[in-house]
N, C-alpha and C positions, 0 to 999 in steps of 0.2 A: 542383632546384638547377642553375644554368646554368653556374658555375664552378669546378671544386675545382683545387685547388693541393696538389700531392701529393712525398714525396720517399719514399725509403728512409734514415732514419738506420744510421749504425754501430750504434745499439744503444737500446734505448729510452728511458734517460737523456740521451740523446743533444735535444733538442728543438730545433727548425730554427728559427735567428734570421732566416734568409732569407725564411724562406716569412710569415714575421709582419710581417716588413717591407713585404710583397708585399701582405698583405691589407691591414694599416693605409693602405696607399697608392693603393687601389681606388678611391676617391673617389663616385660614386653607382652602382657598379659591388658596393662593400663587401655590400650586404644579401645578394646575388645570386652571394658566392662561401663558400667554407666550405675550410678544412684538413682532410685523411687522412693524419697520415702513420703510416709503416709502418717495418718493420725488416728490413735485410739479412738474407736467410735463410728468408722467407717465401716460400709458394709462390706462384707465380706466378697460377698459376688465382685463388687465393684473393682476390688482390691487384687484380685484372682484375676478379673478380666485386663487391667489394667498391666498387671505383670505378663501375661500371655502374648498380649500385644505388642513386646515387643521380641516375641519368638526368641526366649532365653534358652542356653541349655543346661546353664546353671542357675540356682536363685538362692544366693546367701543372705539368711536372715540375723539381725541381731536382736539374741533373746534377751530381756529384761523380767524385773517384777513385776512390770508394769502390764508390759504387754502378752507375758506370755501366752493370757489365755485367750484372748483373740489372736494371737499368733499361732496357736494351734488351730485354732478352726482355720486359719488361712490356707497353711499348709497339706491340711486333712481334705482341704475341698481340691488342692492346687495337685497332688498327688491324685486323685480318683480320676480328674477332668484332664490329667494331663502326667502321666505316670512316667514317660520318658524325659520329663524335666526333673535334673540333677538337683536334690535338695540339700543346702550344708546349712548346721546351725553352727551360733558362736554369740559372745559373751554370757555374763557373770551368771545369769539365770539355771544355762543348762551347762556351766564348767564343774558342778558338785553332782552330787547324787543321781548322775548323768542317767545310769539307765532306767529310774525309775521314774520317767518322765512319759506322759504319753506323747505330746509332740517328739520326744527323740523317737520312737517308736515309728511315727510316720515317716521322717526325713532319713535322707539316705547315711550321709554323713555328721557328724559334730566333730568343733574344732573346741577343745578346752582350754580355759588360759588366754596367754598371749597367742594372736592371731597374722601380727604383720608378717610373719614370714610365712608359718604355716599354711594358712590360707592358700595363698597366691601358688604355692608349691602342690598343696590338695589340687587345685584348681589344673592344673599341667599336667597331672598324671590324672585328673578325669577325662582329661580332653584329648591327651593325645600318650596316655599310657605309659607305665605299666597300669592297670585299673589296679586300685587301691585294694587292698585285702579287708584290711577293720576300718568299723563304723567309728570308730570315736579316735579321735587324734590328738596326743595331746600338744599342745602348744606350746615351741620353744620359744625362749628369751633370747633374742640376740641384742647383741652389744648397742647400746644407746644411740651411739655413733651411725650405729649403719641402720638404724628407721626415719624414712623421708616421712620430713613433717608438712603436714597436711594442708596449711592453711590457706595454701592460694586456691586449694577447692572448694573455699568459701564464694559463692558465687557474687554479684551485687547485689541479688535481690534479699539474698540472707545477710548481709552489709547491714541494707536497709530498714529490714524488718523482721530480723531472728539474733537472738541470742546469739553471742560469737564466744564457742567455750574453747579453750585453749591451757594448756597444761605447761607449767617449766620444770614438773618431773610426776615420777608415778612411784606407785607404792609407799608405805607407811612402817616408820622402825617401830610404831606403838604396837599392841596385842590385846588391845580392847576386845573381848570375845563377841559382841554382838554385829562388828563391822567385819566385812569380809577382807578389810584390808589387814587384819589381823594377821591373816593368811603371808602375807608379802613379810622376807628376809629385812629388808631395808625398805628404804627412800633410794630412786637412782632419777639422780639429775638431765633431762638434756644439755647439750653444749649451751652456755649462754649466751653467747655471742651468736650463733647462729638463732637459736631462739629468739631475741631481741631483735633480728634483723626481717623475722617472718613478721612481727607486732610491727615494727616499721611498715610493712610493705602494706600491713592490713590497715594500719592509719591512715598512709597515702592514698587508700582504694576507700576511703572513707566510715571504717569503723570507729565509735565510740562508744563502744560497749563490749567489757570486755570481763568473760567469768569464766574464772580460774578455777582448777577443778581438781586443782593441789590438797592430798589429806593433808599436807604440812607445810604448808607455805613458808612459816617461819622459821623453820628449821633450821636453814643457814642464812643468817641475817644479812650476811654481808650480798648475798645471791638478792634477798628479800630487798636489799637498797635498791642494790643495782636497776631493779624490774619496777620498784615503787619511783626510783626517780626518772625514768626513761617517762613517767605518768606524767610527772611534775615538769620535766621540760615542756610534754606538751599542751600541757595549761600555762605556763607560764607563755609560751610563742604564739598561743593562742586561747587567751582569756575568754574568747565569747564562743569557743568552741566544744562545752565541757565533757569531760571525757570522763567514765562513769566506769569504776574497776571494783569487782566484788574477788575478797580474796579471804580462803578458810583459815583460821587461826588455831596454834596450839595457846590455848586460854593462861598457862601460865608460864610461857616463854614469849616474854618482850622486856628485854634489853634495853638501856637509857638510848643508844644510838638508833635505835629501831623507831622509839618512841619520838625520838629530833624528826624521823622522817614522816611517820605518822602526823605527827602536828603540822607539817605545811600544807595539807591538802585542804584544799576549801570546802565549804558546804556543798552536798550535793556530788561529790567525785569518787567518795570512797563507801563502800562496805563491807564489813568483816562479816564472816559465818564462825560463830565462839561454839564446838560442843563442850558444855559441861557434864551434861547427863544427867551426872546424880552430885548431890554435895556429902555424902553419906560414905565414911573412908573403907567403912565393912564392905560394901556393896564394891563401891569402887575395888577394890582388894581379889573380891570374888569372880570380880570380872575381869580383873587385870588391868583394870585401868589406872595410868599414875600420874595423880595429878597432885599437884600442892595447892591446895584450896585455900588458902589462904591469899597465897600469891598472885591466882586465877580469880579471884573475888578482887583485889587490888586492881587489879589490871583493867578488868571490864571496868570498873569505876573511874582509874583515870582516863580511860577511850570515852566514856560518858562528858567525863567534867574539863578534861584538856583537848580532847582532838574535836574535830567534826565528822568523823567516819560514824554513817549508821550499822549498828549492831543487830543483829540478826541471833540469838542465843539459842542453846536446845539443849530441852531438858528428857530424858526419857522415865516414862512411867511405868512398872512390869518387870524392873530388872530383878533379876534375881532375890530374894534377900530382904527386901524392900517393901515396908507397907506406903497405907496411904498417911499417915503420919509422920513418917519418915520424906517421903515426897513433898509433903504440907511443906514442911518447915525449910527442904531446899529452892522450893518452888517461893515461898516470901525468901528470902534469903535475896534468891536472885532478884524479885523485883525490885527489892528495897536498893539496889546495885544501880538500878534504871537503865539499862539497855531499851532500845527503841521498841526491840518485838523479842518476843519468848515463842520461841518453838515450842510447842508442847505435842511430843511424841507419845506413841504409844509404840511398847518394845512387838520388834518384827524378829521370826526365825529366817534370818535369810538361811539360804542353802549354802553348806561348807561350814557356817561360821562355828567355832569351838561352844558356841551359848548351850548347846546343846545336851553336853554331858551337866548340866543342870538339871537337866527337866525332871527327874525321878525325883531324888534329894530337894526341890522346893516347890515340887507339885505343879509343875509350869506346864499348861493347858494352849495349845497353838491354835488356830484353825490351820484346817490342812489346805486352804484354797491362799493363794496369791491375796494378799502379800503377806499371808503368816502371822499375821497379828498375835499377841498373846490373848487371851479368852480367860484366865484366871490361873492363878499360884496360890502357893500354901499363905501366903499374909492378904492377898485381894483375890475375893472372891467375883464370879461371875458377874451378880448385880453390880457389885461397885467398877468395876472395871469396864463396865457400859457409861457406866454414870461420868468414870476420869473420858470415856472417848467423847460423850457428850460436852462435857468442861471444854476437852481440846477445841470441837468445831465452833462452838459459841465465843470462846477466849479467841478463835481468827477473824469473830464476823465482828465482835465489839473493839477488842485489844486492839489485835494487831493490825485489824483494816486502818486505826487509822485517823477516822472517823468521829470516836467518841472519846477526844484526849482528855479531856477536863471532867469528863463523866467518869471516865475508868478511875481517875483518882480517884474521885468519891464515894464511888461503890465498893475500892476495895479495900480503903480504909486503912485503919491497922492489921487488919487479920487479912490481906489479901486471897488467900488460897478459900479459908472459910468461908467468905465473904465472895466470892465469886463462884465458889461451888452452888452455894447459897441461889442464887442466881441464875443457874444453870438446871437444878432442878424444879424450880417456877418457870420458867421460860419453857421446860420442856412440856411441862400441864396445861399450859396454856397452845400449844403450837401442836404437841404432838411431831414436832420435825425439827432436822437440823439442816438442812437444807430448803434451797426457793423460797426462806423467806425474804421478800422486799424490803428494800433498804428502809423506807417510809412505814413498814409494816414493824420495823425493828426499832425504828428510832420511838414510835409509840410503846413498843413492847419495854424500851427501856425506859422510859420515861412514866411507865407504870408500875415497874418494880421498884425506883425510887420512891414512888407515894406511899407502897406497902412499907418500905423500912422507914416511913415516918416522914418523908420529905414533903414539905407544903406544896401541893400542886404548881402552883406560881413559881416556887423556887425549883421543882422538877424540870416543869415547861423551859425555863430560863435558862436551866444548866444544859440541857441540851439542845437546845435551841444555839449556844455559845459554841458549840461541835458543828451541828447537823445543820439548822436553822429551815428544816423540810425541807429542802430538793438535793440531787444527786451530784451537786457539785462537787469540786473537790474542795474540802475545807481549806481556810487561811492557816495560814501562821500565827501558832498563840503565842502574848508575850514570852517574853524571855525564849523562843523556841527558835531555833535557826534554820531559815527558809532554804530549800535546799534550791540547784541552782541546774540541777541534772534534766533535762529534758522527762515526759510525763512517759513518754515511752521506752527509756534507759530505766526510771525507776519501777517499771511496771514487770518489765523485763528481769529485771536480776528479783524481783518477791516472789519471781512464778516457781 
């Protein structure tokens, strides 16, 4: 094998639309490369010997936030033990502030940017010359048209058992400074019709699970029909086959015609990903971000009370500009909205992103390790800003797992955010951790905070017991709630 293309997913549902882009776009290059990928968490030996075996002479990795820093060790061992293998990096991780990277420092090459052409063209002239002169390449944009779409290199067994992510364009017209899609001129569409015909094919081969990975899905509605009803035919031809589409939303563009198409999906088929971030117009302003909050508060509420699509929200905490009182009050805002799950981020410096020229002017404290967290600003200091990331893990294991539906009302009452912070710093005196606690260990944890705020043991026991009832099953459906109809591993799949 002369070429592998290798990555670390977050997780092995995880499957790389990158790296498939990459090979589809090989061109007589294609026979002569193959995919490894691998999983955060793996040992490194393992990882190095695996890729050796199969006598590469090139090995393209894809860098992310996630992986970089065991992707470095990879590379670092894969270079000593084997120093005549060609090493190219590429994606979002090492396309900014390229040379102060130590993994760039090991690896021979990096490709910045866009990759489907570049790559493949690197890759020709290491193999068979001129040898390349510079180590960093940037990456040209070619025409939509002419990049082969990837999807038939979904194989069956990631069909069966991996997330099937899939794109009907790339880039973002917004300039939200914290996303690196800020960075991107427009939105640029693939063909639709060819697009739709690749989602056929992958239907036919038996996909039903399908995450869109659009910063804008909705952008042009009429595109948005089209894609949302190619869904709806195939629920309606085949009812007992339900087909499960997660797609990212701009929060306050949806259109009464968008909305007719939204409402036919049944329980269980749809989910939206809504960023609002912050409800705060100062903040928003600062960042760039332009939303009509108003209209975006409307919106989630009728996808709550008219559609059946679950809602997926997110809020960031750290942004510039922004205390924790200001947070408080968009953070209840949104619940009172009721979307299914609330995201609750805490703000990341990706690399590239404009957030940057902040940092002086609101005292914005990073860690310098992956994945950049913020660590304290001029309105949240250090402590408190452990405390919101403690909020965040405890609000996924109570909130948003799922689990504790008829408890989360009660605990959060009127004052949601107070009342669940509340909560969060007891939980934390008692545990000491935010992680491996047992679900059985939880459901007791919570059903002792409710006695603290005054709840009758018996009515404690009782209210969660109505959630949880001790063991790990998955809970029923509460009245009034609609039972969703998606297979346990389509819904399991688009939360990861």
């Amino acid at each position: 094998m002369t070429i592998l293309l290798s990555t670390l997913n977050a997780r092995y549902a995880h499957a790389s639309l990158g790296l498939r882009y990459l090979l589809a776009n090989m061109g007589a290059l294609q026979e002569q490369t193959q995919l490894m990928e691998f999983v955060i968490g793996a040992k490194t030996t393992d990882v190095v010997e695996r890729l050796l075996a199969k006598a590469p002479r090139i090995v393209g990795f894809g860098i992310y936030i996630w992986n970089v820093e065991e992707t470095t060790k990879v590379v670092a061992m894969l270079k000593r033990v084997a120093p005549d293998v060609v090493v190219v990096l590429g994606g979002p991780e090492v396309s900014h502030e390229t040379n102060d990277q130590e993994i760039v420092r090991f690896a021979d090459y990096v490709v910045t940017g866009w990759g489907d052409i570049t790559f493949p063209k690197l890759c020709g002239e290491i193999l068979h010359g001129p040898k390349p002169l510079m180590k960093v390449h940037a990456g040209v944009q070619p025409p939509m048209a002419d990049i082969a779409l990837p999807y038939a290199l979904y194989s069956n067994e990631d069909i069966a058992h991996r997330t099937i992510y899939v794109e009907a364009s790339r880039g973002c017209p917004f300039k939200c400074e914290f996303c690196l899609s800020s960075l991107d001129k427009t939105a640029w569409p693939f063909g639709l019709e060819s697009f739709l015909a690749e989602m056929e094919d992958l239907y036919r081969r038996g996909a039903r699970l399908f995450k869109f990975v659009d910063r804008t899905f909705n952008l042009n509605v009429k595109t948005s029909q089209r894609i949302m009803q190619f869904f709806l035919d195939k629920i309606a031809a085949h009812p007992d086959e339900p087909v499960y589409a997660h797609f990212e939303l701009v929060p306050d563009h949806l259109p009464e015609a968008l909305k007719a198409t939204i409402a036919q999906f049944p329980p269980g088929a749809l989910q939206f990903e809504i960023g609002i971030q912050s409800f705060n117009p100062e903040v928003q302003a600062l960042v760039s971000r332009r939303q009509d909050n108003a209209k975006a508060a409307a919106n989630i509420r009728w996808l709550t009370e008219q559609s059946n699509a679950h809602l997926h929200v997110d809020l960031i905490a750290g942004l510039p500009g922004e205390d924790v009182d200001s947070f408080a009050r968009g953070f209840d805002h949104l619940v009172s909205l009721g979307p299914h799950e609330i995201q609750f981020g805490i703000l990341k410096r990706l690399r590239g992103t404009p957030i940057i020229r902040h940092t002086e002017a609101y005292g914005m404290v990073y860690d310098p390790y992956p994945p950049y967290t913020v660590l304290a600003t001029d309105r949240i200091d250090f402590t408190t800003m452990q405390r919101l990331v403690r909020f965040a893990r405890y609000w996924d294991l109570v909130a948003n797992s799922g689990r504790f539906v008829n408890t989360t009302r009660a605990m959060l009452a009127d004052s949601p955010f107070a009342n669940f912070m509340a909560f969060s710093d007891w939980i934390y005196t008692k545990t000491d951790a935010t992680h491996r606690i047992a679900l059985e260990r939880l459901a007791k944890l919570v059903q002792g905070w409710l006695q603290v705020r005054g709840m009758a043991p018996d009515a404690a026991a009782a209210l969660v017991a109505s959630d949880y009832a001790g063991g790990t099953h998955k809970p029923a459906a509460h009245a009034g709630e609609k039972q969703a109809a998606a297979p346990e591993r389509q819904v399991r799949h688009l939360a990861a």
